[in-house]
Structure formats: structure tokens, C-alpha cells
C-alpha positions as CSV (number, residue, x, y, z in Angstrom):
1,X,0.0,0.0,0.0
2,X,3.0,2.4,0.6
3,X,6.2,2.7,-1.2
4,X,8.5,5.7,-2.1
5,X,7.2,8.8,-3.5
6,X,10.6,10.3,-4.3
7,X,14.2,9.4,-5.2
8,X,16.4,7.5,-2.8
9,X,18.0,11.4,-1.0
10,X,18.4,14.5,-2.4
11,X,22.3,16.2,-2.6
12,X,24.1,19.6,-2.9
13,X,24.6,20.4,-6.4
14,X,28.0,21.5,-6.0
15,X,30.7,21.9,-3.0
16,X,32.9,25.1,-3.5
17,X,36.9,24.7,-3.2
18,X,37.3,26.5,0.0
19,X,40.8,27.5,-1.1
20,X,39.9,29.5,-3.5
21,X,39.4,33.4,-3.2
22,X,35.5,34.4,-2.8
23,X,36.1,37.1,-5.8
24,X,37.1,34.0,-8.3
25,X,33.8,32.7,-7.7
26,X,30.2,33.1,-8.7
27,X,27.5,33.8,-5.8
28,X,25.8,31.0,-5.9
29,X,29.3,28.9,-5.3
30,X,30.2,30.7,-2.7
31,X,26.6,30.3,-0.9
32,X,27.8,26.8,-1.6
33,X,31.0,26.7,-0.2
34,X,29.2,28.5,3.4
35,X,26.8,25.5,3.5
36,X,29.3,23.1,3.1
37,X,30.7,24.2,6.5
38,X,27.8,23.5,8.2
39,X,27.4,21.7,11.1
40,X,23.7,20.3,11.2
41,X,22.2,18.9,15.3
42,X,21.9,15.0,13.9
43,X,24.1,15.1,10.6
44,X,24.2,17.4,7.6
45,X,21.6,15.3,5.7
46,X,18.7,15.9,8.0
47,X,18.8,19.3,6.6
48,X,18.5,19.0,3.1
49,X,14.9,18.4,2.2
50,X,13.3,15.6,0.7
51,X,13.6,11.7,1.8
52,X,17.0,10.8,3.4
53,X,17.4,7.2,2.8
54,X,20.9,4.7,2.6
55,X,21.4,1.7,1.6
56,X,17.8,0.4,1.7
57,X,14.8,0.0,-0.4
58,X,11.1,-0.5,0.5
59,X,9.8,2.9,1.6
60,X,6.4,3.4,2.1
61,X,4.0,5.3,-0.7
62,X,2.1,8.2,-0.2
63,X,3.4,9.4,2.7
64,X,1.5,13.3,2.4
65,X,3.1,14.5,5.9
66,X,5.0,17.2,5.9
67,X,7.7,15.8,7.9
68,X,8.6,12.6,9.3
69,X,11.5,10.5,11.0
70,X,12.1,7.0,11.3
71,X,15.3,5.8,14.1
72,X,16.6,3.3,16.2
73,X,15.7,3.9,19.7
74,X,19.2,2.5,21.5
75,X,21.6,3.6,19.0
76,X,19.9,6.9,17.8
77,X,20.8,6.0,14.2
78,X,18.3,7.6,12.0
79,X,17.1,5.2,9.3
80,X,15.2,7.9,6.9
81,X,13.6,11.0,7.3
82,X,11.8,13.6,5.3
83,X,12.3,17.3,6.1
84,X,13.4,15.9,9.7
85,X,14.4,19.7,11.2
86,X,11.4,21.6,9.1
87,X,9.3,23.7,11.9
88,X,6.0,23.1,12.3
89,X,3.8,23.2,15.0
90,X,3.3,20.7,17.2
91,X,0.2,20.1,18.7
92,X,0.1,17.6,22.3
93,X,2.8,16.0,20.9
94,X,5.2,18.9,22.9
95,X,3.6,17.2,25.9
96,X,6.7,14.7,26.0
97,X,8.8,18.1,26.4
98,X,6.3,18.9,29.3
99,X,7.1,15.4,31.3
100,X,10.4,15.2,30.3
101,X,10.7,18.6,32.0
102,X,8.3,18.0,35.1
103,X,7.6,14.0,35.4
104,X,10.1,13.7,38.5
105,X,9.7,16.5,40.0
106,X,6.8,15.1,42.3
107,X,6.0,11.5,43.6
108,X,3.3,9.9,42.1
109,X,1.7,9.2,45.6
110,X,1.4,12.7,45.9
111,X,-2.2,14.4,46.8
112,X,-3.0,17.6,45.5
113,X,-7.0,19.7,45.7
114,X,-7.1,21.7,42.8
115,X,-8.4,25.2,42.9
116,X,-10.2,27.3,40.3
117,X,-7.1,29.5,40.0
118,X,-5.6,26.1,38.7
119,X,-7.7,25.9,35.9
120,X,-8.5,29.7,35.2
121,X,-5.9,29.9,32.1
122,X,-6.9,26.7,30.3
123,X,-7.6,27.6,26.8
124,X,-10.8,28.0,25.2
125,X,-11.9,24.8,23.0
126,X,-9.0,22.7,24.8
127,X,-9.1,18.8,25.1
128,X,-10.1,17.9,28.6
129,X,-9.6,14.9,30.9
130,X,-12.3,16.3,33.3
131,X,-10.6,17.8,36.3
132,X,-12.5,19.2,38.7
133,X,-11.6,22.1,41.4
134,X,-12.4,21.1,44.9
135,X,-11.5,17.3,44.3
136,X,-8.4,16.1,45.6
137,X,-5.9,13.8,43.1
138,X,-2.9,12.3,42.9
139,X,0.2,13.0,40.6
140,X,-0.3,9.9,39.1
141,X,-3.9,10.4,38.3
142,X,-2.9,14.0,36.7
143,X,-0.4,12.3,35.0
144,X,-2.7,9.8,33.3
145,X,-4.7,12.7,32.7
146,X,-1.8,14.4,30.5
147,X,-0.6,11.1,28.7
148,X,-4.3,9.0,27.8
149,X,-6.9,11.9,27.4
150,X,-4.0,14.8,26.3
151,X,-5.7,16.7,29.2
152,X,-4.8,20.7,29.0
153,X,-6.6,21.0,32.4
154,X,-4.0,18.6,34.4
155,X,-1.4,19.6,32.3
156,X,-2.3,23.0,34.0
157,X,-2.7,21.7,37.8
158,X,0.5,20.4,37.3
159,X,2.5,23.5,35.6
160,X,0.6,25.1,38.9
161,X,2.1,22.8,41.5
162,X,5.4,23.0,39.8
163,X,5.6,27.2,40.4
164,X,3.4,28.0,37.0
165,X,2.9,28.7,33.8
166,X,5.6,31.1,33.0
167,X,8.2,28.8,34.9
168,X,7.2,25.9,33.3
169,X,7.4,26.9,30.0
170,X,11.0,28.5,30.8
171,X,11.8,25.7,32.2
172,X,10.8,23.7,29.3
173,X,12.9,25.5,26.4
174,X,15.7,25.0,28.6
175,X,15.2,21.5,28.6
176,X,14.8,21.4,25.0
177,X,18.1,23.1,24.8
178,X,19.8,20.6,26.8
179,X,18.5,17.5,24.9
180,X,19.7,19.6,22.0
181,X,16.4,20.4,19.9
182,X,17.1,23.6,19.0
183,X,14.1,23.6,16.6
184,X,11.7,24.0,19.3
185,X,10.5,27.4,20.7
186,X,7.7,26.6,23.7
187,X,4.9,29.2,24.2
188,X,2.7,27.2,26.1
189,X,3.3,23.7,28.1
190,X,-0.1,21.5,26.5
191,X,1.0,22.3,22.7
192,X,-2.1,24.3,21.9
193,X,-2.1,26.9,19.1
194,X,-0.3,29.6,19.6
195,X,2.2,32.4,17.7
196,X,5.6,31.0,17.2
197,X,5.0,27.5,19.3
198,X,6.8,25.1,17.0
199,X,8.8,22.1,16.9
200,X,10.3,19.0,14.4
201,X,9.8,15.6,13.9
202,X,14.0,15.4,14.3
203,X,12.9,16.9,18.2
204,X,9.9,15.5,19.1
205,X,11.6,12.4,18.4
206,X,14.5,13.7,20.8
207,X,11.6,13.9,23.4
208,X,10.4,10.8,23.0
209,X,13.8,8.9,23.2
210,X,14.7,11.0,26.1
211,X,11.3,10.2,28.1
212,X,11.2,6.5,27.1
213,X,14.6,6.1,29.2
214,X,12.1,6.9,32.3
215,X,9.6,4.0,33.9
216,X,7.1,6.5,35.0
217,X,7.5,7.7,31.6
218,X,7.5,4.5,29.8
219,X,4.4,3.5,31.5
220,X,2.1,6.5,31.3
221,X,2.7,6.2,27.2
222,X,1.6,2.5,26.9
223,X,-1.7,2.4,29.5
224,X,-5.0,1.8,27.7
225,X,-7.4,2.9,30.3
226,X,-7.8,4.2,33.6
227,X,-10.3,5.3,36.1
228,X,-10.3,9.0,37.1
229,X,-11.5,10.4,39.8
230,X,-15.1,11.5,39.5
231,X,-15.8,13.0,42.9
232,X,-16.9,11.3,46.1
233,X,-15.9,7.5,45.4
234,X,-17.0,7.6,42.3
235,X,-15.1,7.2,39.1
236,X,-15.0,7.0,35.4
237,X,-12.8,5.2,32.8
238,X,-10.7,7.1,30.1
239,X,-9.1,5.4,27.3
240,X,-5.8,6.6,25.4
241,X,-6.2,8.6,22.2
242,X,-3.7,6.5,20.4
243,X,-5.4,4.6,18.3
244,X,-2.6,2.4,17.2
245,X,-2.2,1.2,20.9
246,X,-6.3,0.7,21.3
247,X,-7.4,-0.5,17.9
248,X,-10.1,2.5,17.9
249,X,-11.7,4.1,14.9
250,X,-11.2,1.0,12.8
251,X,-7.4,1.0,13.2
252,X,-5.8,-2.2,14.4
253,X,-3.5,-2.1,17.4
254,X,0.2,-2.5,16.4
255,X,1.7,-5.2,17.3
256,X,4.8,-4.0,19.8
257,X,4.1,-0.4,20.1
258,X,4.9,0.8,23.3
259,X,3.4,4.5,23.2
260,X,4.2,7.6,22.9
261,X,1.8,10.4,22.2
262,X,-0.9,11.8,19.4
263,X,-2.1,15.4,18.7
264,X,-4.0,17.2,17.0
265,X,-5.0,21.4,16.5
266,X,-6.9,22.9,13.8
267,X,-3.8,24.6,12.7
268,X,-1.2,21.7,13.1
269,X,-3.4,19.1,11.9
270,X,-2.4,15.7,13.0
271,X,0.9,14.8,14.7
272,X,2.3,11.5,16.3
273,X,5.0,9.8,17.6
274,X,5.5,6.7,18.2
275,X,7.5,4.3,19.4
276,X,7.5,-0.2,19.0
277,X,9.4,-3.2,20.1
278,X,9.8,-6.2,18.1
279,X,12.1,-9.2,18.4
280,X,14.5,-7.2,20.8
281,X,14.8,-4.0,18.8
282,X,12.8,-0.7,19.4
283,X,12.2,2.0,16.9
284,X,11.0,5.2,16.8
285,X,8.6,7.5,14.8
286,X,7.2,10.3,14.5
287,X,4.9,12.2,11.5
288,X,3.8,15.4,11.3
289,X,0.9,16.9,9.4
290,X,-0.4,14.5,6.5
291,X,-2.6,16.1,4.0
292,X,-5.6,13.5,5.4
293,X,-7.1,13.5,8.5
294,X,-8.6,10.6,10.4
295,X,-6.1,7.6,10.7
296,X,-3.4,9.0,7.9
297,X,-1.3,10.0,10.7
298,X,-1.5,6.4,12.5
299,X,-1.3,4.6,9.3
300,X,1.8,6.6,8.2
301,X,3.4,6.0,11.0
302,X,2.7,1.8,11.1
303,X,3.9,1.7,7.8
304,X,7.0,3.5,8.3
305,X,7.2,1.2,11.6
306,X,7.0,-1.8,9.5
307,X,9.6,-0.8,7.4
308,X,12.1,0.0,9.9
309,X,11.6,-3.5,11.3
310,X,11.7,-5.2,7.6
311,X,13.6,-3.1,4.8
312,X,15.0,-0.6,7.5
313,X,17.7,-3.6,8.7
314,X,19.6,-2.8,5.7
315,X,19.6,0.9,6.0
316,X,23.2,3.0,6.3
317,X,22.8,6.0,8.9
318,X,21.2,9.1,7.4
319,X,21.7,11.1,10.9
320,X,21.6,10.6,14.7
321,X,19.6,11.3,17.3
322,X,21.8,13.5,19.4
323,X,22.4,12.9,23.5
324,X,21.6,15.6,26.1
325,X,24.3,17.8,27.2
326,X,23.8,17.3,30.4
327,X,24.4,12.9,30.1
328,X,27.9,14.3,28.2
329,X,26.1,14.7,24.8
330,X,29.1,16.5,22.1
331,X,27.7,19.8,21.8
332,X,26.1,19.9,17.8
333,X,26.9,24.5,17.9
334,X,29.9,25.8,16.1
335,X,33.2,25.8,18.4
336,X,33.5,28.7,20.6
337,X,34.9,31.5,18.7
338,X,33.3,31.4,15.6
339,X,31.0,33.3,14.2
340,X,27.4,31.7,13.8
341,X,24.1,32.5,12.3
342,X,20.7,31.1,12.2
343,X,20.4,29.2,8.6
344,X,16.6,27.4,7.2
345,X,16.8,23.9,6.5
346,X,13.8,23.2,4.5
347,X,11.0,25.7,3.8
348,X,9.8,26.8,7.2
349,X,6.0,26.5,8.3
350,X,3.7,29.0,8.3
351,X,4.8,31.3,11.0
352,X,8.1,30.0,11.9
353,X,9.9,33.5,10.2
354,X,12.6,31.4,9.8
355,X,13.9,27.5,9.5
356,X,15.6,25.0,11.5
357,X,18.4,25.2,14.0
358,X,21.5,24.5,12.1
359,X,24.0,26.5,11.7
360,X,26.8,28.2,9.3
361,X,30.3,28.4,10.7
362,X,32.7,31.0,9.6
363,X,36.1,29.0,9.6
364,X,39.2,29.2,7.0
365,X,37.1,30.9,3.5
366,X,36.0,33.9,5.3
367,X,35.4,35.4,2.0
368,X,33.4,32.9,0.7
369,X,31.4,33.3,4.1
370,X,30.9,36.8,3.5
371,X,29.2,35.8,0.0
372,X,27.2,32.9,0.8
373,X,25.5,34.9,4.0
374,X,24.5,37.5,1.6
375,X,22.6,35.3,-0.2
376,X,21.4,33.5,2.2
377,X,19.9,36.5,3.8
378,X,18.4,37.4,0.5
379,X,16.7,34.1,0.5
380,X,15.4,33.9,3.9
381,X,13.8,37.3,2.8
382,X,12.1,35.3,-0.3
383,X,10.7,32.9,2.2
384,X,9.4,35.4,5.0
385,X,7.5,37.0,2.6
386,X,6.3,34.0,0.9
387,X,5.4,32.6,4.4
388,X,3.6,35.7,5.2
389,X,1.6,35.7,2.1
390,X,0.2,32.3,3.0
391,X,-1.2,34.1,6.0
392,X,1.0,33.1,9.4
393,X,0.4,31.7,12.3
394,X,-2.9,31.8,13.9
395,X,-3.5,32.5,17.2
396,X,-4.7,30.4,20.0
397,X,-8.4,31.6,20.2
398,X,-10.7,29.4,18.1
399,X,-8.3,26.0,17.7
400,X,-8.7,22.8,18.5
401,X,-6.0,20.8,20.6
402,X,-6.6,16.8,20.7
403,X,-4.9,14.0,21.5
404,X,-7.7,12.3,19.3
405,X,-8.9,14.6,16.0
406,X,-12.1,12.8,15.9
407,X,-12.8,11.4,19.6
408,X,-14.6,14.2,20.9
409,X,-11.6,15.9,22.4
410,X,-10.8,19.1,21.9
411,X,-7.7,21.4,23.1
């Protein structure tokens, strides 16, 4: 049913001598000869755009998503990828950021009685687990709350017992920075719609990786149901959005797959990733924004599953999945010293005024530097206004935000 749309990987035309003086050279070598001393978080491939694919055959067809990344969970090796660092926004899927930031920061024995001041800036239209002010629940209820339903209302007890909204969300992008995800700018902990709140596949799948390495973690992704506090003694059951670990609207369950998380906005669309076991190896996927709705995001994502465990044996390293800073990860910036700017890998989504985080170093062609950031500036101009002329980024007010587009959530 799936197979490759496009060629095996795209390349650079050309690559400038860097030897060379910038005035013996035409503009658009020079540009060349900049991006050729780039140093890309993952690998320089994961910035070109198009499918990344070695040494293997097999891809799906009609994958429509915008981006998507396939990788090994214990080695990080990414298998294939399409637009892996393009920005787009993310939907509950930055919830993974929001555990992997908060998770251990209480026990999950802990008892907390929400207030209405808990609850007071939970967005309009925003998916819901049901939480109550007055009742009293515990961190693992919230928690369950956050992960199955892709509840903005505990996500927001929580940010409030953890000092609130502001400090979350600060705290947030700095752990993005440390697991190196530099394509991520957090505006609000639940993913909901807003201004300039965007992420990649190549980081969400950071997030995922990171949070998998946790039990709490672990277990919270891959619970079917639950029963939630109703008040009194009385409870009700909620089941997880993902529909490829329930088997819900039509879709089989996938055999292996051990979470992670779903979303979905009216802006975004449909995001997911994902992550399965089978015969001792784990991979990891995620896909962001398929032209369908419905189950094209789950199916996408099964059939790029199945071809990581089949085809994707054979496949050569298109990138990696970098390592926090803070576990000793090799920092993926320039060295210190060098001059830096903020380069597009990929055409940027609507709103992003710019692309992903990689980065042009200025090292022995100075000259050629010089050059190539001219142009480069000239083109980032070309795609702000093109960008803006598809209309930006909406705002918050009047989006949806669900784990589950057609489940009756909303976010």
C-alpha cells in the first residue's frame, strides 16, 4: 500500500573549493561553499529536504506528511527522514517536552485539591480529561490525565504545583536546549495553538527517546485505560487517544508499540510519535501533518514502523539522534569562537519566520562566508515573505487541541 514517492535522497549540487578566493567565484558557489561548513544537530543530511534514505529500499508510498523521521531507539541511528528539522507546530505532541521537564519533580503518591485558579488559564476549546476544582488527586492520576486523554486542564494543575505557567514553559525550552532540539520554541506547556509554538519531527523524536529512558515515563505512554477520579468515590474510565495502541476508529493495534503520544490542533493538523518493540529492537517514529485527516497520521506511521523492522535492517545512517548535554552529549553548535548564524533547512512552516536550527560556521574561506550569508539573507527574505503571504500563524483563540482529532476531544 505504501512505497517511495521520491528518489532515494536528495544532494548539494556543487561543493565550492574553499581554497579558493571568494572574488574568483560566482555567488551561488560561494553560498555553496558557506553551507558546506555546516554543522547540522543529527548530521548534515537531516537538513537537506526531501527523503534521506541509505542503503535500503522498501519505503512506504504516499506518505503526504510534511515531515517525518524514522530511528533506532538504542543507538539513535536515524534510518530515513523527510524534512526531519522543518518547523512546524506541534500540537500535544510537545507534551513529552512537558514530562520530560516536570515527570520527576513530584512522587506519584502525591495528593493535590485543585483550585479554580488552577484551571482559570486553560484555553478556550481545549481537550479535557475532566478535572475538577475542589476534588483532591494524585500526581499519578494527573499524570494519566496528561498522557491517555491529552488533558490541557492537568497539564495546567501540574505546571501550577510545579511554580506556573511562566516557569514551566522556561523551564521547558531550557530542557529542549539541553536534549539539543534547538528547533523547538515553547509558548505554552499543552501544545495548543499559539504564535511561534513550534517544533520538528527530528525533536519530538528527541523527546520521545529522552522520556522512554524513564519508567514512570514509559508506563504512562503505553496504559490503555484508567479510572479517574469523579468525585466522592465515584469514578469514570478514560481510554488513550492513540489509536494504534487501542485499535479504535477502525485501526488495528500495532503489534509491539509501546506509546508515545498523538495530537492534534486545527492549525497543526495531525501529529504522532511513536515508538514499537519487536524481536528485541525498538524504533522510533514520528509524522507530522499528512494532507488526510482521520487515521493518515497512525497509518503513516505503522507503515514506516514496518519498514524500519523489515527493509530498514539494511539501512546506512542518514543522521543521529543526538544525547543531552547534560548525560555528556558532544555539543552539535559551532566551536566557541566562531562566528554563527541562524540558517533554514527546509521551507519553514507557516509562521516560523525562519527555518531549523542549524548552523553556518565561519572557519578558513572567510570570504566565501561573506558571499554565501548574503545570499542567504536574500533568500530567507524570499521565504518570510512568501510565508507571510500564506497568511502566518494563527493565534490560540478558536483551535482545536486533541490527543484524538475525531474522539470528541478538543484542546
Amino acid at each position: 500500500m505504501y512505497g517511495p514517492r521520491v528518489r532515494e535522497c536528495s544532494r548539494l549540487s556543487r561543493r565550492a573549493v574553499l581554497g579558493l578566493t571568494a572574488a574568483a567565484l560566482p555567488l551561488s558557489t560561494a553560498t555553496e561553499a558557506a553551507a558546506a561548513t555546516a554543522t547540522v544537530v543529527g548530521g548534515a543530511r537531516l537538513a537537506r529536504t526531501g527523503v534521506q534514505v541509505r542503503g535500503a529500499s522498501g519505503l512506504p508510498r504516499k506518505l503526504t506528511a510534511r515531515s517525518w523521521l524514522v530511528a533506532d531507539c538504542a543507538s539513535g541511528e536515524v534510518l530515513a527522514s523527510f524534512d526531519a528539522h522543518r518547523r512546524l507546530a506541534p500540537a500535544s505532541t510537545l507534551k513529552m517536552l512537558f514530562a520530560d521537564t516536570v515527570l520527576k519533580k513530584f512522587d506519584r503518591n502525591q495528593r493535590y485539591r485543585v483550585t479554580d485558579a488552577d484551571l482559570a488559564d486553560v484555553p478556550a476549546g481545549s481537550s479535557l480529561v475532566g478535572i475538577k476544582p475542589g476534588i483532591t488527586y494524585t500526581v499519578e492520576q494527573l499524570w494519566q490525565g496528561v498522557f491517555l486523554r491529552s488533558g490541557n486542564d492537568a497539564v495546567h494543575v501540574l505546571s501550577h504545583m510545579n511554580g506556573g505557567i511562566a516557569k514551566t514553559v522556561a523551564e521547558m525550552q531550557a530542557k529542549a536546549a539541553d536534549l539539543q532540539a534547538l528547533d523547538t520554541h515553547v509558548v505554552s506547556p499543552d501544545g495548543f495553538d499559539h504564535a511561534g509554538q513550534l517544533s520538528s519531527a527530528y525533536d519530538l523524536t528527541l523527546f520521545a527517546r529522552h522520556g522512554l529512558k524513564d519508567a514512570d515515563f514509559r508506563g504512562y505512554c503505553g496504559t490503555r485505560t484508567a479510572d479517574f477520579p469523579a468525585g466522592g468515590k465515584k469514578t469514570f474510565q478514560i481510554q488513550n487517544t492513540d489509536r494504534l495502541l487501542t485499535g479504535a476508529w477502525g485501526l488495528k493495534t500495532y503489534d509491539g508499540l509501546i506509546g508515545v503520544k498523538n495530537g492534534y490542533t486545527s492549525h497543526a493538523g495531525n501529529t504522532f510519535t511513536g515508538a514499537a518493540t519487536r524481536g528485541g529492537r525498538t524504533l522510533l517514529v514520528t509524522v507530522m501533518h499528512p494532507d488526510a485527516g482521520g487515521n493518515a497520521v497512525y497509518e503513516h506511521a505503522a507503515a514506516l514502523l514496518d519498514w524500519g523492522f523489515t527493509h530498514g535492517r539494511a539501512a546506512q545512517p542518514v543522521g543521529l539522534l543526538v544525547e543531552p548535554l547534560s548525560e555528556g552529549g558532544a555539543s552539535a553548535s559551532p566551536a566557541p569562537g566562531r562566528k554563527t548564524v541562524q540558517a533554514a533547512a527546509g521551507a519553514p512552516g507557516p509562521g516560523s519566520g525562519g527555518g531549523s536550527a542549524w548552523q553556518v560556521t565561519e572557519g578558513a574561506a572567510g570570504a566565501l562566508a561573506v558571499l554565501g550569508l548574503g545570499a542567504w539573507a536574500l533568500r530567507r527574505r524570499r521565504t518570510r515573505a512568501a510565508s507571510a503571504a500564506e497568511g502566518g500563524e494563527p493565534g490560540a483563540r478558536g483551535t482545536r487541541d486533541a490527543g484524538d482529532a475525531e474522539g470528541g476531544h478538543r484542546s
